[in-house]
C-alpha positions in Angstrom: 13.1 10.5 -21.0 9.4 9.2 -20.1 6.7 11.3 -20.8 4.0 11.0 -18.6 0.5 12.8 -18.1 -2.2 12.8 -15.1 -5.4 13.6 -15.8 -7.0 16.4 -13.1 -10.0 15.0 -10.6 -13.0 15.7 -11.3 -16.0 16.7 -8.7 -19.7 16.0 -10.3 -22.9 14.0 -9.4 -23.0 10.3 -11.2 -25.7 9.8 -13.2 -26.9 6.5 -12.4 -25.5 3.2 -13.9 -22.7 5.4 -15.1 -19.2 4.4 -14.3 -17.7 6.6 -11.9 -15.7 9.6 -12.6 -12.1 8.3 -11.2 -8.8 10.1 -10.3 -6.9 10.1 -13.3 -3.3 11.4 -13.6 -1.7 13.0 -16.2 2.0 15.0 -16.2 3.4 16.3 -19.0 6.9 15.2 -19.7 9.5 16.1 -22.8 9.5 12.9 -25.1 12.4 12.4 -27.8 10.6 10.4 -30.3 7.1 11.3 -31.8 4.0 9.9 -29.8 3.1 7.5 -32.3 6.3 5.9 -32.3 6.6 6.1 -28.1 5.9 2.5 -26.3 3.2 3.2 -24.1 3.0 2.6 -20.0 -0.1 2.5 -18.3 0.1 2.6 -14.4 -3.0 1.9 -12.3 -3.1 2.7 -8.5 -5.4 1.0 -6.4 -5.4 4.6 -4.1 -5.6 8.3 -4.6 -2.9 10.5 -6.2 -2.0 12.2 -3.2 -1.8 9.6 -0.3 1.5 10.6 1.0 4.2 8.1 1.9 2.6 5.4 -0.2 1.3 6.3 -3.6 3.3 9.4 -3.8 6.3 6.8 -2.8 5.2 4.4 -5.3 4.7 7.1 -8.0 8.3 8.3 -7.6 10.1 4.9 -7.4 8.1 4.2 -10.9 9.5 7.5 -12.3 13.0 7.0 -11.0 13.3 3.3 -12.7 11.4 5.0 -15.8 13.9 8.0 -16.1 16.0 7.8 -19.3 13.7 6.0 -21.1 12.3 6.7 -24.2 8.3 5.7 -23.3 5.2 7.6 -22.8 3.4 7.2 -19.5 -0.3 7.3 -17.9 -1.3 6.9 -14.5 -4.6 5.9 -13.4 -5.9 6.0 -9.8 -9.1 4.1 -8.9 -9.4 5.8 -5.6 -10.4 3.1 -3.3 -8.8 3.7 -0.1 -11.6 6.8 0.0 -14.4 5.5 -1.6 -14.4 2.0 -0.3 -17.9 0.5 -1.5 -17.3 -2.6 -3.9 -20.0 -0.9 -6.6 -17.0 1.4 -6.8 -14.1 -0.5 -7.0 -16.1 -2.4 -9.7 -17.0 0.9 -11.9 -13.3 1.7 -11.1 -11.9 -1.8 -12.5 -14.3 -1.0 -15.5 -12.8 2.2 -16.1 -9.3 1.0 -16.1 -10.4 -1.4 -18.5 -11.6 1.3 -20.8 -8.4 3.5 -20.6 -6.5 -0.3 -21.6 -8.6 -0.4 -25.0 -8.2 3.7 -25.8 -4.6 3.9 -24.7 -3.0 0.4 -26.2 -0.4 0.3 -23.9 2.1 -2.5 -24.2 2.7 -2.4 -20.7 0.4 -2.0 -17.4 1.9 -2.1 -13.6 -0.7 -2.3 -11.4 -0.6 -1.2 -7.9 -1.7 -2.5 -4.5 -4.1 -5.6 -4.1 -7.5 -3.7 -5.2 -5.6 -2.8 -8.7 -5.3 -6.3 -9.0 -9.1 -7.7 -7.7 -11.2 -5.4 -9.7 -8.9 -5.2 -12.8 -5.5 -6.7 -13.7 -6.8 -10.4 -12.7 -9.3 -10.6 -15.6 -6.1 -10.6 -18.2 -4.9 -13.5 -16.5 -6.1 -15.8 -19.0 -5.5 -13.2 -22.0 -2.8 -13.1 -24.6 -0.4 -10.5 -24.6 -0.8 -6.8 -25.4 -0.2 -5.5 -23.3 2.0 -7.4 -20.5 1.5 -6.4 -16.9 3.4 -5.7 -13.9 2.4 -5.8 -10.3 3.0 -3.9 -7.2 2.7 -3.7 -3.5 0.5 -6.7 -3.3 0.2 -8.2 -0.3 -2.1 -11.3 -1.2 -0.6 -14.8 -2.7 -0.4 -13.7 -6.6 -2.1 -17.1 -6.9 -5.5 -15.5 -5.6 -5.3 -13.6 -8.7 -3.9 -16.2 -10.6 -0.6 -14.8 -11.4 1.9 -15.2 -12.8 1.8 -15.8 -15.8 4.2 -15.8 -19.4 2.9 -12.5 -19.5 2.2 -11.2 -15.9 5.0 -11.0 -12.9 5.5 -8.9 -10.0 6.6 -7.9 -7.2 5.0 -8.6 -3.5 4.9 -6.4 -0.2 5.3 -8.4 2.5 5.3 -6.1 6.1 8.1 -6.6 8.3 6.1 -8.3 11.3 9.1 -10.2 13.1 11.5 -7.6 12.4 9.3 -4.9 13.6 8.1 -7.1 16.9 11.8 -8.1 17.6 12.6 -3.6 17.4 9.8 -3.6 20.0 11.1 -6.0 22.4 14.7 -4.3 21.9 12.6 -1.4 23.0 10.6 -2.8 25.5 11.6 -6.6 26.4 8.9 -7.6 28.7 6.4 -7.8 25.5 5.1 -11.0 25.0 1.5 -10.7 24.2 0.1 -8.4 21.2 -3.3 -7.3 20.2 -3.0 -7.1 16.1 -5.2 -4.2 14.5 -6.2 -3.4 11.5 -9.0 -2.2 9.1 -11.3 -4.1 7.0 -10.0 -4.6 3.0 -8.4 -6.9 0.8 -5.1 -5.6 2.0 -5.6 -6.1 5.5 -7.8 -9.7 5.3 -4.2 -10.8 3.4 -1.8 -9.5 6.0 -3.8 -11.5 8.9 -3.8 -14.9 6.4 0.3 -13.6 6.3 0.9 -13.5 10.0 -1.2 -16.3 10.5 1.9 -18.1 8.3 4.5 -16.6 10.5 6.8 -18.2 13.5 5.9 -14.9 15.5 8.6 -13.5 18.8 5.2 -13.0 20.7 1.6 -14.5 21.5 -1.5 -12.6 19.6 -4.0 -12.4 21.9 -6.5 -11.8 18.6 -6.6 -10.4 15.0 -9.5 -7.7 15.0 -11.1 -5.7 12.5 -13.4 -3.1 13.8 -15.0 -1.3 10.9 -16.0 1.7 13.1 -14.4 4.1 15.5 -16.9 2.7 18.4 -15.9 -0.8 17.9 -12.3 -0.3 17.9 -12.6 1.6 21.3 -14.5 -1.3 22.3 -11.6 -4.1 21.4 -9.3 -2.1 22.9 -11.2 -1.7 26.2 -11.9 -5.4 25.9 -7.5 -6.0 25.1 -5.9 -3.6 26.7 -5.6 -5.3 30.2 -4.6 -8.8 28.2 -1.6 -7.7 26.6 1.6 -5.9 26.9 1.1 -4.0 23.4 -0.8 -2.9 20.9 0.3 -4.2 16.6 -1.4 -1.8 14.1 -1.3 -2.9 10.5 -3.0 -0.4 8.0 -6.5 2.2 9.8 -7.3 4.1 7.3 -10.9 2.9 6.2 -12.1 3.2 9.8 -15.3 4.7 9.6 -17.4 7.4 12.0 -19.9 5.2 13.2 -22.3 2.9 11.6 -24.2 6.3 9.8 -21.2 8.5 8.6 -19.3 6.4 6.6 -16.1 9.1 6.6 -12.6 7.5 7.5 -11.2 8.5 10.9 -7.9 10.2 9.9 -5.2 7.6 11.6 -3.9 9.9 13.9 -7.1 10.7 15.5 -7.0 6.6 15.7 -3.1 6.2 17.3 -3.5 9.3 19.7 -6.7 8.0 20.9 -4.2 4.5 21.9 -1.9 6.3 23.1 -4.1 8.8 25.7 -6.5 5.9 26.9 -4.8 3.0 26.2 -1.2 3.6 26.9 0.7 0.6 25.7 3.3 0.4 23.5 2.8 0.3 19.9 4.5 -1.1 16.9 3.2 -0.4 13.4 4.7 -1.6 9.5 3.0 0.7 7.4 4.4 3.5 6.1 2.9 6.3 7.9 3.5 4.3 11.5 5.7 7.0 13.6 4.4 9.9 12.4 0.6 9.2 13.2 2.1 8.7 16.7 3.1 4.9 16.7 5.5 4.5 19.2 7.9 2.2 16.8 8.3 -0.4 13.3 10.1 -1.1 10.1 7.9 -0.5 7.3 8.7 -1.3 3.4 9.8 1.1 1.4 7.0 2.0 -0.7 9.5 4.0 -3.4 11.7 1.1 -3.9 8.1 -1.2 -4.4 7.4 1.0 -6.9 11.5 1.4 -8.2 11.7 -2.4 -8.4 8.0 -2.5 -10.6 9.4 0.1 -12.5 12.8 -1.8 -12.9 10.7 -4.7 -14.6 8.4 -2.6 -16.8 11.3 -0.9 -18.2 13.5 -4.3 -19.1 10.2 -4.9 -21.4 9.7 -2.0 -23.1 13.1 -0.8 -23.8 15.2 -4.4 -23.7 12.5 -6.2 -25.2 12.7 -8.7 -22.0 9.5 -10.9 -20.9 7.2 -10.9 -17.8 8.3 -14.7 -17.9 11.8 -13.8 -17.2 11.4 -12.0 -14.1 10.6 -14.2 -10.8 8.0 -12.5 -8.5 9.4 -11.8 -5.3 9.5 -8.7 -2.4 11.7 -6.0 -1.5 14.4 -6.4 1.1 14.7 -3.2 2.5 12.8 -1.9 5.3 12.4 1.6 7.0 12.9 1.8 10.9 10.6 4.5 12.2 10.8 5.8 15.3 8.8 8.2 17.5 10.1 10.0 20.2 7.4 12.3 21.5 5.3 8.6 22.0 8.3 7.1 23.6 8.6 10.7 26.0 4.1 10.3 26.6 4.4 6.3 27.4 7.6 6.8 30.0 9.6 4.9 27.3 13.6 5.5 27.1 14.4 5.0 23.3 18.5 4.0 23.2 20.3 6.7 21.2 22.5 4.0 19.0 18.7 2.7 18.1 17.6 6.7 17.5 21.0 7.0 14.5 20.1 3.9 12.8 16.7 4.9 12.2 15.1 6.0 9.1 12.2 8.2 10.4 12.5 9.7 13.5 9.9 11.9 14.9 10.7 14.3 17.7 
């Protein structure tokens, strides 16, 4: 089976011009061959170990794909959802590099867009070892100038029509959104995405308000324009303009929901239960089950990047929640209620 380590977070000052001390994972697994004989996996996450529903999703669809196999595995996680400056993402891309040269692996999956800006992109012109695998990205892989005979992937691409037309199941008279979201690589590619897409509705705007204050100020300037309220990814939000810590993203959606009651629809993978009313969000375990799927066909089957084509995931999650639904006056259909995935009550 895979043996795989994580390497415990450390909490001290950085001296200056050092490279960061990043999360690093390491879990210890039982291996049936000696380590020097083991093919080595490295995994890099653009995020921290414990963001639940999305990195612990991913984690455990990489495992799942991985089980059985006879391979050694490392994760690494750069920790940029938190520390959001690009000085860090940098150091972050540098240390990844670093653990590329100690560790040899002959594989790397690489997670989320940030995994792929600040570290996987600079081996697009390199010659295999290692090959690399990609995950969760929501960008064109072109940006990054993948793929190539020795990089493929596989792209996340959010469930906007699907989740707009489960709104206007919901609540048919919507025909003008307001599209949220934060300010990062992730979210500047899902506004170029939508921007693509023969939408069921009318976007009033695409906004990106980098502090609590602003986005109570689009909404105010919104809410009487439009019949609801689209929320992509809020999580690097910050205080204000001085405190530069992220406004947890249910402070964010029950903020909506008290002063700005309108209905809201959300694709990311935390949607209903930070209070959005409803959405279908990709399944961030088979993202990182399909990744997996691919890194494992190379190491164990001796299979090539090259013969993998990068496309998404079809499944998507419905989430639903009810105690939203209840606050904005909103009858949810029970049929509706059994087919979902998540259902908060």
């Amino acid at each position: 089976m895979p043996r795989s380590e994580q390497r415990p977070h450390e909490h001290r000052r950085r001296p200056p011009l050092c490279i960061p001390v990043v999360l690093a994972a390491w879990i210890a697994l039982v291996a049936t061959a000696a380590a020097g004989d083991t093919p080595r996996l490295l995994v890099v996450h653009s995020y921290h170990q414990d963001q639940q529903e999305h990195v612990v999703e991913m984690t455990r669809g990489i495992t799942e794909a991985l089980a059985g196999a006879d391979c050694e595995i490392r994760f690494f996680h750069m920790d940029t959802k938190r520390q959001t400056t690009t000085q860090w993402k940098r150091d972050a891309g540098d240390r990844a590099r670093q653990l590329v040269d100690e560790y040899q692996p002959q594989v790397v999956i690489t997670m989320d867009d940030n995994a792929q800006e600040y570290f996987a992109r600079d081996y697009a012109r390199a010659t295999p070892p290692p090959y690399f695998v990609f995950g969760g990205v929501n960008a064109d892989p072109q940006q990054y100038g993948f793929p190539t005979a020795h990089i493929t992937g596989v792209i996340e691409r959010p469930n906007v029509s699907e989740s707009l037309h489960l709104l206007q199941k919901i609540k048919p008279g919507v025909k003008t959104v307001l599209m949220l979201a934060d300010k990062s690589e992730t979210t500047d590619a899902f506004i170029s995405y939508c921007q693509t897409l023969n939408l069921p509705v009318t976007v009033k705007a695409y906004e990106q308000p980098l502090t609590f204050d602003a986005l109570l100020t689009t909404l105010s300037r919104y809410h009487d324009q439009v019949d609801a309220i689209v929320l992509y990814v809020v999580r690097a939000i910050a205080r204000s303009p001085t405190d530069p810590t992220k406004v947890p993203e249910r402070e964010i959606i029950s903020t909506i929901n008290d002063r700005f009651p309108l209905p809201t629809v959300g694709f990311f993978d935390t949607a209903a239960e930070a209070g959005v009313l409803c959405g279908i969000s990709v399944s961030m375990r088979e993202q990182g089950f399909a990744t997996g799927m691919i890194a494992r066909a190379i190491l164990v089957d001796g299979r090539k990047p090259s013969d993998f084509a990068v496309k998404p995931t079809d499944k998507g999650r419905i989430q639903l929640n009810l105690r939203t639904a209840e606050h904005l006056g909103i009858h949810l259909p029970y049929t509706l209620i059994q087919r979902a995935d998540v259902v908060i009550r």
